[in-house]
Structure formats: C-alpha cells, structure tokens
C-alpha positions as CSV (number, residue, x, y, z in Angstrom):
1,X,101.5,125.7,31.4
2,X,100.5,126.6,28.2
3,X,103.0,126.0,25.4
4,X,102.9,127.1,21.9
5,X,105.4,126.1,18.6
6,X,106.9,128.0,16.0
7,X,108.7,127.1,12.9
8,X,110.9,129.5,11.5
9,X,112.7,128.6,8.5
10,X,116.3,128.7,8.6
11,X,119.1,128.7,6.2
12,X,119.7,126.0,3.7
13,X,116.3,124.8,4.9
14,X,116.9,124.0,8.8
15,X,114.0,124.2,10.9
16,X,114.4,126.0,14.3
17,X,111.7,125.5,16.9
18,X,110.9,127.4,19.6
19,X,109.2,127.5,22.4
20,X,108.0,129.6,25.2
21,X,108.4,129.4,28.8
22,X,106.0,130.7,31.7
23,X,108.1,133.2,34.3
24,X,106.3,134.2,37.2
25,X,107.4,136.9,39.2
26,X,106.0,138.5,42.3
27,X,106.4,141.6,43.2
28,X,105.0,144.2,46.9
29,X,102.0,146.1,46.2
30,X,100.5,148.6,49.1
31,X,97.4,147.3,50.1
32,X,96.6,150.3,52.7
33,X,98.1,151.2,55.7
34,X,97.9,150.7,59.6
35,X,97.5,153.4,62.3
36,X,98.4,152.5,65.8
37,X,98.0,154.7,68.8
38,X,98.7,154.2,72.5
39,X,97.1,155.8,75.2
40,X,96.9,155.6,78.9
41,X,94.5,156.2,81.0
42,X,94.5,156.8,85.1
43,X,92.1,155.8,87.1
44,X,91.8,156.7,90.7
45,X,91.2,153.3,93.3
46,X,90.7,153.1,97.4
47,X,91.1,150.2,99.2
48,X,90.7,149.5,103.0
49,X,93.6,147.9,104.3
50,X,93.8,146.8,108.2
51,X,97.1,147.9,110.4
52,X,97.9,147.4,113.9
53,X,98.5,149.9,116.3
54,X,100.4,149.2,119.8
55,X,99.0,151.4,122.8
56,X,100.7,151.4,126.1
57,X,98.7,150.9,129.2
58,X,100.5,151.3,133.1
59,X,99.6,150.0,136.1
60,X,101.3,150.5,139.6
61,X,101.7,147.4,141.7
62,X,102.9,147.4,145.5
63,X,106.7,146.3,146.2
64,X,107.4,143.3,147.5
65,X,110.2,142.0,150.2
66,X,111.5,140.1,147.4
67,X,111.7,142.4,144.7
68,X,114.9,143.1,142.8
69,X,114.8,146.2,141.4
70,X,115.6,145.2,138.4
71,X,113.7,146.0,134.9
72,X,112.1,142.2,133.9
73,X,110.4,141.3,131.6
74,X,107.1,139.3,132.6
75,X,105.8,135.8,130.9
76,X,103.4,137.7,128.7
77,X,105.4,139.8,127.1
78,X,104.7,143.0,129.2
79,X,107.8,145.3,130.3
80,X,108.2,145.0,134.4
81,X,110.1,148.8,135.4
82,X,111.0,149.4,139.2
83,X,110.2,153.0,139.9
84,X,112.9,153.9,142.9
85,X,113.6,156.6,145.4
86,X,116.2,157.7,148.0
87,X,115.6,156.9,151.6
88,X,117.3,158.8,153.7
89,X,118.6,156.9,157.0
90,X,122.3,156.5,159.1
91,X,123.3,155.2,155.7
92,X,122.2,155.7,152.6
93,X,120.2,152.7,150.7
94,X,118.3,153.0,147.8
95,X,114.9,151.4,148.4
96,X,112.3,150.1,145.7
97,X,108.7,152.0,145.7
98,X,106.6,150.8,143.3
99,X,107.0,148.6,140.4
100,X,105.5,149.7,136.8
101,X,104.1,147.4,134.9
102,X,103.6,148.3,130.9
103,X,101.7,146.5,128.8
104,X,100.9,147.0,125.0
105,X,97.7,146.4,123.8
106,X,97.2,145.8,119.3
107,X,94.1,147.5,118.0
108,X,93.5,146.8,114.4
109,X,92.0,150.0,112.7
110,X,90.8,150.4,109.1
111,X,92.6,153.0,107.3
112,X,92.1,153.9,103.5
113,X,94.6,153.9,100.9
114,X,94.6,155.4,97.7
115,X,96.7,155.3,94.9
116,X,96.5,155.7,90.9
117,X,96.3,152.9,88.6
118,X,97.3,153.4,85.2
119,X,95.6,151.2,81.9
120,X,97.1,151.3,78.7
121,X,95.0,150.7,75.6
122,X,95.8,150.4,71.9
123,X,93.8,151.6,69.3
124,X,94.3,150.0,65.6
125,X,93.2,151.3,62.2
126,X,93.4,149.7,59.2
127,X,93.0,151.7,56.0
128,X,93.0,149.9,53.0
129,X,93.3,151.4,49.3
C-alpha cells in the first residue's frame, strides 16, 4: 500500500496531514458469451428376443372299464377330456367312448423387435470478446 504525506499549512500555523488511502473496487465486465444448443437424434435399433409359443397336440386313447368320465387332469400337466355319446338301450345310460388327451407343447421362436432410441447431445460455444 503505497502512502504518501502532505503538509498543508493551516491557520495560526497548524499543520494538517493527510493521507491517502487505497479503495479497491470490483466491478462485472462481459468477457463473451455462451451458446448452447440441444439436439436429439433417433436412431433406429433391432433386437432378437426369444418368446414361447404353446401348440396343442390330441391324441385318442381307448376307454377303460374304469373310467370316470370326468375331465382330469393328468401328472404331467396335460388336460384328460372324456368324449361321450348316447347309447341307446331299455334305458337310457350315457356311456364313455373315447377319452382326449391334450397336451401342450412350448416352442421357443426368435422374433425381431424394433423400436426407436432417441440420443440427446449438447453443443457449447464459447465466444469471447
């Protein structure tokens, strides 16, 4: 800090010093300016993703004496569906035929999927004056 001293005579010959004093200030000055700019971009993707389908298969199996006409489902997981008719005799009974069995059998297929993907980017620019 540098200080300098003054004498300025006064009246009836007093001497009054002064001295100076540093003030810093601060103050904003533009140093340039900044562009920003957003885009997006789409992009078009595919992936092969795996699904199971169920398919039915049928098979007839005879009737046996101790059948129960009944829809069952069998240990395995398979649908059991008595297929039954009318006989016609002094009374009237109903009789079991045949016996449906349905099972379902998974087939995994390969299907593609597409779909749109979207990216943003930023751009900056810095301009300074």
């Amino acid at each position: 800090m540098s200080t300098r001293r003054r004498r300025t005579p006064g009246r009836d010959g007093d001497v009054t010093r002064h001295e100076e004093e540093l003030e810093v200030g601060r103050r904003l000055a533009p140093l340039g300016n900044v562009h920003v700019e957003k885009r997006v971009d789409a992009e078009r993707v595919a992936q092969e993703v795996p699904r199971d389908v169920e398919h039915a298969t049928m098979e007839r199996v005879a009737v046996g004496e101790e059948d129960s006409g009944e829809i069952e489902t069998l240990p395995d997981g398979s649908v059991s569906i008595p297929v039954l008719e009318e006989q016609l005799v002094v009374t009237k009974r109903t009789v079991v035929r045949e016996r449906i069995v349905v099972r379902k059998e998974v087939a995994t297929e390969t299907e593609r999927v597409e779909a749109e993907l979207r990216r943003e980017h930023v751009d900056v620019d810095v301009r300074e004056e």
